[in-house]
N, C-alpha and C positions, 0 to 999 in steps of 0.2 A: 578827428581830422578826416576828411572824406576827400579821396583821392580822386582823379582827373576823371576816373571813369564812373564815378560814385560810388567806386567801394568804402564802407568804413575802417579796411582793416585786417588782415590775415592772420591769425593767432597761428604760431608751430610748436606746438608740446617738444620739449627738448630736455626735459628729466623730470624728476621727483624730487620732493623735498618732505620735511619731517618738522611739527611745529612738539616741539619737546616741553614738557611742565615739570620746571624743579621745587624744589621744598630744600631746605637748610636740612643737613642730612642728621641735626639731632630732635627731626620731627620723626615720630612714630609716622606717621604715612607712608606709606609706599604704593597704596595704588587708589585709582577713583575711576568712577565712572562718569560717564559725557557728561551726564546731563548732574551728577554732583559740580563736577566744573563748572558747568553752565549757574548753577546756583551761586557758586560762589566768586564767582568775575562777574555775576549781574550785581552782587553784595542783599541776592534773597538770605544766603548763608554765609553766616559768616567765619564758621569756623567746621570741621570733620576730623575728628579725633576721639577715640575712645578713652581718653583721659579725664581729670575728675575737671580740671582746669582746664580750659575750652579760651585758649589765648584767639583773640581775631587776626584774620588774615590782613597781612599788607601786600596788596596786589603789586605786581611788577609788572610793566608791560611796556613794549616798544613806544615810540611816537606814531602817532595816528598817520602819519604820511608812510611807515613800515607795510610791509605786504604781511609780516605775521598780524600784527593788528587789524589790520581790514580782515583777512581770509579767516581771523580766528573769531569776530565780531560776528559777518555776518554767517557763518556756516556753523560755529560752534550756540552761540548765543542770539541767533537768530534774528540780527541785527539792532537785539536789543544795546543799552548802554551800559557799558562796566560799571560797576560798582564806585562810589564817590570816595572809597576807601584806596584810589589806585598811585602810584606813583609812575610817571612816564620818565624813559631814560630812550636813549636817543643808540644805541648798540647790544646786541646780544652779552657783550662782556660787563656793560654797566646792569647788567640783569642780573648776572651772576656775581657782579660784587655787591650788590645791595641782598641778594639772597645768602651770603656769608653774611654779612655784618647783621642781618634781622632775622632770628630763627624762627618766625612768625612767620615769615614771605610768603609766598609762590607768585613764582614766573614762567615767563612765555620763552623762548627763544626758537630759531629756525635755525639751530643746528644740533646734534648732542655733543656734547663737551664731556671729554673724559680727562681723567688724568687730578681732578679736583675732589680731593674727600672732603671738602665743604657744603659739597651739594649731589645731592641723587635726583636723577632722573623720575617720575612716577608713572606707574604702569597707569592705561589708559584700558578700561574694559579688558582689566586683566592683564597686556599685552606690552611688556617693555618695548620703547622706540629702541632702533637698530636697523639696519640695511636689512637684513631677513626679514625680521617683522614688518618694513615699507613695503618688501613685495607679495606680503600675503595680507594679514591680520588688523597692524599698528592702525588706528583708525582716525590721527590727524595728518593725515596725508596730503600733500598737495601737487600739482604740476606746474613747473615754469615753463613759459611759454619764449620766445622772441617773436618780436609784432614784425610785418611789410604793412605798405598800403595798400599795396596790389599784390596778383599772386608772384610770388618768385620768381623772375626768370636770370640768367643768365649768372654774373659771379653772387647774386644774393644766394638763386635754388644752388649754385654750387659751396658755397660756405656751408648750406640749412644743413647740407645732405651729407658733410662733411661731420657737421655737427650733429648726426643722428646711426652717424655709422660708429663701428664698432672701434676704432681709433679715437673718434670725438666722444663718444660715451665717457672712453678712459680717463680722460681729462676733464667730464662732466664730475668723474668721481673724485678724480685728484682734486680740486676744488669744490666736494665738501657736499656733493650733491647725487643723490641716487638715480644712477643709470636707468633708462624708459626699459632695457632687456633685462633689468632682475639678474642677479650673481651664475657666476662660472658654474 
């Protein structure tokens, strides 16, 4: 949309987010690197495990209208296409209930979820997802943005600034999302 004045758009970074990859927690894996992922959501690979049985992945992944799916397509997999071995599910939580029910799986989600011994997290170039590792290491990182058409002025730049100060961080994180200023 190109506004009155012919802008297209103002993007405002307003926090971090974290695109997390689980595995059913009775896979020996616990960790992979980029580009082993990239192999195996393009479906070049179809399996990474040191076992004699080499069961294939059933990929998990949001719906193509998801921002995990876009941001993880084109930045992790180079806008190649997933693997034809994939299952789409329309929520983070129907990712994690199809990675319980198929010890085969791995999935995507953009939050980490604790509290489930069904499913583990995998380290990513070594580096468990976590709020420390977003502000240093973890390497599927992302920023959210909120869009204007023009630049901010008046109660929009007063909400932004609201939403970038240290009260609006708090509440970035209370729902689930990592603060742009990195931990106390």
């Amino acid at each position: 949309m190109v506004s009155q004045q012919g802008s297209l758009g103002i993007s405002t970074i307003i926090a971090k987010d974290e695109i997390v990859v689980y595995v059913n927690s009775a896979n020996p894996l616990n960790g992979i690197t980029l580009n082993e992922l990239k192999q195996i959501f393009t479906g070049k690979v179809k399996e990474i495990t040191n076992e004699e049985s080499k069961p294939e992945y059933k990929l998990i992944l949001r719906s193509p209208n998801s921002g995990t799916y876009s941001y993880f397509r084109k930045h992790i997999l180079a806008n190649e296409e997933y693997g034809k071995n994939s299952l789409i599910v329309n929520s983070p939580n129907e990712v994690i209930e199809q990675i319980v029910v198929n010890k085969n799986s791995i999935g995507l989600s953009g939050e980490l979820i604790s509290g489930n011994d069904s499913i583990k997290p995998l380290m990513i170039n070594g580096v468990l997802p976590g709020k420390r590792e977003i502000n240093s290491e973890y390497p599927l990182v992302r920023y959210i943005y909120f869009y204007t058409l023009d630049l901010p002025e008046g109660k929009i730049k007063k909400f932004l600034d609201f939403v970038n100060s240290e009260s609006g961080q708090k509440i970035i994180e209370q729902n689930g999302f990592i603060s742009l200023w990195g931990e106390d």
